[in-house]
C-alpha positions in Angstrom: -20.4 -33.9 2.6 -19.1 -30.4 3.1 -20.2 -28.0 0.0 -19.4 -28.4 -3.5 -17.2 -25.2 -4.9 -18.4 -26.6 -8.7 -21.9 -25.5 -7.2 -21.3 -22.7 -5.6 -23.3 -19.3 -7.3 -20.9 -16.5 -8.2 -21.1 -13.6 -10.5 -19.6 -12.7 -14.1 -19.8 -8.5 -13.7 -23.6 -7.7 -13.8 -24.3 -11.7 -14.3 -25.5 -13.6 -11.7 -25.0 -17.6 -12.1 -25.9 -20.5 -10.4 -23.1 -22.4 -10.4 -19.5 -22.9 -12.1 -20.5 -24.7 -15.0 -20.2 -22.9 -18.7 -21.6 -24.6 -21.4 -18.5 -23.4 -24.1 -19.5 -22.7 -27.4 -19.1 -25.5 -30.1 -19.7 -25.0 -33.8 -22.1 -26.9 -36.1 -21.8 -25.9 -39.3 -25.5 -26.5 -39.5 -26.4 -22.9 -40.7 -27.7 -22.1 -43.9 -26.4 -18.4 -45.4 -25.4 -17.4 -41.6 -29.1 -18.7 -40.4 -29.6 -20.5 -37.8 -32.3 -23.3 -38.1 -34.0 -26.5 -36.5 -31.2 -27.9 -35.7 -30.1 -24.9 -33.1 -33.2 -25.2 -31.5 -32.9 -28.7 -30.7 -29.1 -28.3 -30.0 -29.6 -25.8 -27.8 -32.8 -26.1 -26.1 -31.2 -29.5 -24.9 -28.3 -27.6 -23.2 -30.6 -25.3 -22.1 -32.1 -27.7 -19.4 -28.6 -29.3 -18.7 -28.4 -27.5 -15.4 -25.2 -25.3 -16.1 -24.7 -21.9 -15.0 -24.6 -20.3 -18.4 -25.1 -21.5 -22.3 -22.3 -19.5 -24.9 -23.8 -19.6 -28.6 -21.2 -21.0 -31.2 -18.6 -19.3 -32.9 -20.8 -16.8 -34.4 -19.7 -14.7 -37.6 -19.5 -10.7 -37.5 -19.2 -10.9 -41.8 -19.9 -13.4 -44.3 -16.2 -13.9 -45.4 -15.7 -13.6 -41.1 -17.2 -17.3 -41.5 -14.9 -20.1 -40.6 -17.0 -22.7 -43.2 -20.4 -21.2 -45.3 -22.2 -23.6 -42.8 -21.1 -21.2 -40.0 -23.7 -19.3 -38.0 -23.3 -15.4 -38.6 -25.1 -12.2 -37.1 -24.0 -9.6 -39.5 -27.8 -9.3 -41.6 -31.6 -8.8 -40.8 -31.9 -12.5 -42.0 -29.2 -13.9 -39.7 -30.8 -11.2 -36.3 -34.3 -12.7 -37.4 -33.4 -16.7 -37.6 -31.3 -16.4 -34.1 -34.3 -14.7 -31.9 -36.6 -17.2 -33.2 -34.8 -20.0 -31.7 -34.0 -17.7 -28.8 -37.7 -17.3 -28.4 -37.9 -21.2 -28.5 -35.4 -22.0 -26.4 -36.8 -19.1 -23.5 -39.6 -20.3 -24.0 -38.7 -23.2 -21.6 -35.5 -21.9 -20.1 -34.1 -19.1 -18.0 -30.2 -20.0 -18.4 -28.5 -17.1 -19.3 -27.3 -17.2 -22.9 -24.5 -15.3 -24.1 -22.5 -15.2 -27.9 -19.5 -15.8 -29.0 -18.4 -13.0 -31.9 -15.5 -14.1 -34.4 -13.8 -13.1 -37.6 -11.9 -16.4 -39.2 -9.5 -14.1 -41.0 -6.9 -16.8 -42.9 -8.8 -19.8 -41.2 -12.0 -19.0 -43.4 -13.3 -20.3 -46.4 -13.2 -24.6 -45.4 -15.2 -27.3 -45.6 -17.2 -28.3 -42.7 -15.1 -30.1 -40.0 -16.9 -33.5 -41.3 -15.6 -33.0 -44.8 -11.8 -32.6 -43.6 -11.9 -28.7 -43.2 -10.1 -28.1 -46.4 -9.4 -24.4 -47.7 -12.2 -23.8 -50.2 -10.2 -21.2 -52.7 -12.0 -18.3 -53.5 -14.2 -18.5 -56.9 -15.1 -22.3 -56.2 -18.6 -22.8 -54.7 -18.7 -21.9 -51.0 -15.3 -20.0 -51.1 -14.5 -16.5 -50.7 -11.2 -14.3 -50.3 -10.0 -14.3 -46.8 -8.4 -11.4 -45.0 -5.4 -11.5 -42.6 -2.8 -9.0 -41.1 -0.7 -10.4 -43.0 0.0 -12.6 -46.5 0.7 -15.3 -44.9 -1.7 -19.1 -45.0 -2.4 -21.2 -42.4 -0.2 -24.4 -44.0 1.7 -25.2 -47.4 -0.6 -25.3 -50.1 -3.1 -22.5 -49.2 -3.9 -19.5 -50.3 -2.4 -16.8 -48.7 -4.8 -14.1 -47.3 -5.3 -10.5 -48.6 -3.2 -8.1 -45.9 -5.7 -5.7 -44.5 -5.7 -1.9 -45.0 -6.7 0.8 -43.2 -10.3 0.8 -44.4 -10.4 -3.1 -43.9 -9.6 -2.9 -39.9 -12.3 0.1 -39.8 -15.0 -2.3 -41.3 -14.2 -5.2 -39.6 -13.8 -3.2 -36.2 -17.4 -1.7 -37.1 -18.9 -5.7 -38.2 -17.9 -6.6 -34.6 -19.8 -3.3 -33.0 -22.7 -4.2 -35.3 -23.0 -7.6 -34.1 -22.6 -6.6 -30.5 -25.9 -4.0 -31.0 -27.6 -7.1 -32.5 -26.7 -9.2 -29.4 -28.4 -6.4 -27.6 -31.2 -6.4 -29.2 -32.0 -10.0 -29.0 -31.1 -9.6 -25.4 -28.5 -12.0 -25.2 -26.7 -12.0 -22.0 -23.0 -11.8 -22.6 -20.5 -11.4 -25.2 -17.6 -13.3 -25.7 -15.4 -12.0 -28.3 -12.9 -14.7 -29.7 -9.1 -14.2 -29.5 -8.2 -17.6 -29.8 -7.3 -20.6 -31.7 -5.8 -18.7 -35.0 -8.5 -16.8 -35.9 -8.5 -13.2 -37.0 -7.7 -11.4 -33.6 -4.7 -14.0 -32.3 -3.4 -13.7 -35.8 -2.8 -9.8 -35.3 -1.8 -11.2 -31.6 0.9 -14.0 -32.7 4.0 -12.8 -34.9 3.4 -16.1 -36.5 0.6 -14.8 -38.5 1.3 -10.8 -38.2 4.3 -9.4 -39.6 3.2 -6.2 -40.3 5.2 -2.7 -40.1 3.0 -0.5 -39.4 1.3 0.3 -35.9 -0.6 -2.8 -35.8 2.5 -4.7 -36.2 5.7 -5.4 -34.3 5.9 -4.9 -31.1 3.5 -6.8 -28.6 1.7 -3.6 -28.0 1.1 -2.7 -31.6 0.2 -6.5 -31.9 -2.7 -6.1 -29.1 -4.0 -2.8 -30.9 -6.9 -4.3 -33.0 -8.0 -6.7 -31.0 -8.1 -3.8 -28.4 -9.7 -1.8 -30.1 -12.2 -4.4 -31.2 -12.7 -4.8 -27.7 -13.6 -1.2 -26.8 -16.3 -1.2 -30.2 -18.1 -4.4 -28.9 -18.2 -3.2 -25.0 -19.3 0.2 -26.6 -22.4 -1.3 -28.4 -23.5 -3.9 -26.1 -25.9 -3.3 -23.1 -23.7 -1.4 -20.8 -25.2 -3.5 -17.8 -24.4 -6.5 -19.5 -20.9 -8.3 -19.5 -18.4 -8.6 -22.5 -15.3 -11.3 -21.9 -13.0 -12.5 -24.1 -11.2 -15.9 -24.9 -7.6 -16.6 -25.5 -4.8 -18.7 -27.0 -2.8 -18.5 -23.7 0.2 -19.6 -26.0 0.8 -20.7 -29.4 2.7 -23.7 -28.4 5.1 -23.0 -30.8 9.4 -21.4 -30.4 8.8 -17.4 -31.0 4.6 -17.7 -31.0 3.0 -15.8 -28.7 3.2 -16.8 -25.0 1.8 -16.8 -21.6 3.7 -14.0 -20.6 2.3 -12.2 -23.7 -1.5 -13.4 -22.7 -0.5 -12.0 -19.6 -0.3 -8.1 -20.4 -3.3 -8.5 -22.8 -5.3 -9.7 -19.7 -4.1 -6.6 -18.0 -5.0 -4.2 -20.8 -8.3 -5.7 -21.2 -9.2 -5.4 -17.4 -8.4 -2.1 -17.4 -10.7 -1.3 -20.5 -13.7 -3.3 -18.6 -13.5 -6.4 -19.3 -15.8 -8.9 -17.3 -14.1 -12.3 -17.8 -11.0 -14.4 -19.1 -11.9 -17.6 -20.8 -8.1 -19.2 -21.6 -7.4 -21.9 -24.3 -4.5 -22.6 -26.6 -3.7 -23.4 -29.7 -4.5 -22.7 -33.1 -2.4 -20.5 -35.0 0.3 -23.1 -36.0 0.3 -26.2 -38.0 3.6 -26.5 -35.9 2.0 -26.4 -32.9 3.5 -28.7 -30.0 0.4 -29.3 -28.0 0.5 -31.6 -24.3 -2.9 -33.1 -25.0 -4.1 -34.9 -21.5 -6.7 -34.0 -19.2 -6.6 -30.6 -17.9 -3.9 -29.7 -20.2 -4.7 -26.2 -20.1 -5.4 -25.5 -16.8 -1.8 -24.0 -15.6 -2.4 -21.6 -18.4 -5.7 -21.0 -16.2 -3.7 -20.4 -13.0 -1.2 -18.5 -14.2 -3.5 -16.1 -15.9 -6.0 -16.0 -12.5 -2.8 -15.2 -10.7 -2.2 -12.2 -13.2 -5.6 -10.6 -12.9 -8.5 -10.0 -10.8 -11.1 -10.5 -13.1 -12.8 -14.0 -13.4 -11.3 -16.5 -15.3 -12.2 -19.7 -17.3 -10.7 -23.4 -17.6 -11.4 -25.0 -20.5 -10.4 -28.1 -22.7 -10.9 -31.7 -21.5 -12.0 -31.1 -18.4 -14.8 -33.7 -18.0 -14.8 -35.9 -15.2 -16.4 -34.5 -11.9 -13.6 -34.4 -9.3 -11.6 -33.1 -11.9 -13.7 -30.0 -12.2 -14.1 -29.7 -8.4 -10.0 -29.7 -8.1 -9.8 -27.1 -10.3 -11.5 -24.6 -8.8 -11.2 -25.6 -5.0 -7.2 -25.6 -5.9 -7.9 -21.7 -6.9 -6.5 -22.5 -10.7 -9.8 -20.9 -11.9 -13.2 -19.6 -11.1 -15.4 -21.3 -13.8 -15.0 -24.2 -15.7 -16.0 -24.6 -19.3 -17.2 -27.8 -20.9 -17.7 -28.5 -24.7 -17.3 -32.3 -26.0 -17.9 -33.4 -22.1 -21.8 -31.8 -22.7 -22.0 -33.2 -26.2 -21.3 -36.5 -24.6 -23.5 -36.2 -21.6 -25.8 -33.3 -21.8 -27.0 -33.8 -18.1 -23.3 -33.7 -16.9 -24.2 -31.0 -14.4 -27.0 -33.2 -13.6 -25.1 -36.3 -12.8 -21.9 -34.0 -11.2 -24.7 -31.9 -8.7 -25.9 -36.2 -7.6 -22.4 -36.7 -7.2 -21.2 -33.7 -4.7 -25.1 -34.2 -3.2 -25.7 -31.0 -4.6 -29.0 -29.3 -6.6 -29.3 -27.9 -9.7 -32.7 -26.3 -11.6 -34.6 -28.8 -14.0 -38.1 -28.3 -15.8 -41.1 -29.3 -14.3 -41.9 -31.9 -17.0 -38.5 -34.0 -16.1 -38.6 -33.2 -12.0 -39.9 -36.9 -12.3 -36.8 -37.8 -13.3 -34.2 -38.9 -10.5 -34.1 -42.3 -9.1 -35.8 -42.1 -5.2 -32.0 -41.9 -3.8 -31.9 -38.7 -5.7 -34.7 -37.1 -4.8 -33.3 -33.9 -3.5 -31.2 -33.4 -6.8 -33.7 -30.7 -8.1 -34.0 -27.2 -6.3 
């Protein structure tokens, strides 16, 4: 069998990995007062050992009214830096996958219920709600409450929360950073002119639109370990007449490569109730391709990509260089186990489960 590309190493800037596999952030609302707890530990020290390439830390607050729910992990306090490194220190303690963090502001899509509970809009002065900030008045749905428009002094904080954050990723030594431009939250709504209607420079045309979340961009790569990579995730389109597009995705790429940016993870989705989404396997892969066929830098497939071959046509066909799973490791959180028996190829395991493999499978473990 000639050599799996799914297990091929390759490199993310500075960031050596073993293989193609990202394990993609996914969000528990498990957290209590942006804290991570128990259940992190045991969440993640499972995915840990799963034999992928790299683990990405949940959508992970840079304020407390950034949260998406009040169940949402943050890093934006002494309390939150301190609960995170001592599940990092549990989790290292039996690992050396490379860990990175995701960084997010919910802007308009803050304040809900936990996913569980419906995901509801909690309005502000109710238990667990807050105000939520936007570039522009406008809610999510019908029914909502609109945001408060940001000022001046609002973009500086929020610009400064992410840089914060970033300096406490450094500090707990995380590997990466991916900042979060996706799915409707708080930078795609100043990218989409579904949610940013502004007039000022942040507003308008696409290259006002792309200012704060560019400039975001240059405060997190400024704070973090300078040897260490910062990427970002995108809504390659809105799926939705007039959203933003692929072509707009495009020339954000571009402007992020040229301000050093190490990676391009690329999703859809998430600013619209209106959204017009193809849901199937793969769906968003020839938003992958046509992004990789924009840019040099390294770029991500995600979204239900979870049967083997699958992944291996993806990247052997050049439509990507990584691929990202999420509900596929929830399911199965030795899929990279199971895909390296398949393509007869190895991945790392700990010595207390080296026992593990059937005898035809002996060879599984490097």
């Amino acid at each position: 069998m000639s050599q799996s590309v799914l297990f091929t190493p390759t490199r993310v800037g500075n960031l050596a990995l073993a293989n193609r596999i990202v394990i993609a952030p996914m969000a528990q609302y498990s957290a209590k007062d942006g804290q991570m707890g128990d259940w992190h530990l045991m969440h993640l020290g499972q995915l840990a050992i799963s034999g992928a390439a790299a683990l990405t830390i949940e959508g992970t607050a840079v304020t407390p009214e950034g949260r998406t729910t009040y169940a949402d992990v943050g890093l934006y306090s002494d309390e939150s830096q301190a609960a995170m490194a001592s599940v990092l220190r549990g989790v290292r303690r039996w690992s050396d996958i490379p860990i990175g963090i995701q960084l997010n502001h919910a802007g308009r899509k803050g304040s809900r219920q936990k996913l569980w509970e419906g995901g509801a809009q909690i309005p502000s002065g109710q238990a667990n709600g807050w105000s939520t900030y936007a570039p522009s008045p406008l809610a999510v749905a019908t029914g909502e409450t609109p945001p408060i428009a940001l000022d001046r002094d609002g973009l500086v904080a929020i610009r400064n929360a992410f840089a914060a954050a970033a300096r406490r990723a450094s500090v707990l030594g995380l590997d990466f950073i991916q900042i979060l431009g996706a799915h409707g939250y708080l930078l795609h709504q100043f990218l989409s002119p579904l949610s940013n209607q502004r007039d000022d420079e942040y507003g308008g045309s696409v290259e006002n639109r792309m200012r704060f979340p560019l400039e975001v961009f240059d405060a997190v790569r400024d704070a973090f370990a300078h040897d260490r990579p910062v990427t970002m995730r995108v809504s390659a389109t809105d799926w939705v007449d007039g959203g933003w597009s692929v072509e707009d995705t495009i020339a954000f790429v571009r402007a992020l490569e040229a301000r050093g940016c190490a990676a391009i993870n690329v999703s859809s989705g998430g600013s619209s109730p209106a959204q017009q989404i193809p849901i199937g396997p793969g769906y968003q892969v020839p938003l992958a391709r046509a992004v990789k066929q924009a840019t040099t830098l390294p770029v991500v497939a995600v979204g239900l990509i979870t049967e083997f071959e699958q992944a291996e046509s993806i990247l052997s066909a050049g439509d990507a260089d990584l691929v990202a799973l999420a509900r596929a490791m929830l399911f199965d959180p030795r899929w990279p186990w199971h895909a390296a028996a398949h393509f007869g190829a190895q991945v790392r395991a700990p010595n207390q489960y080296l026992r593990a493999p059937p005898s035809r499978l002996q060879k599984l473990f490097a």
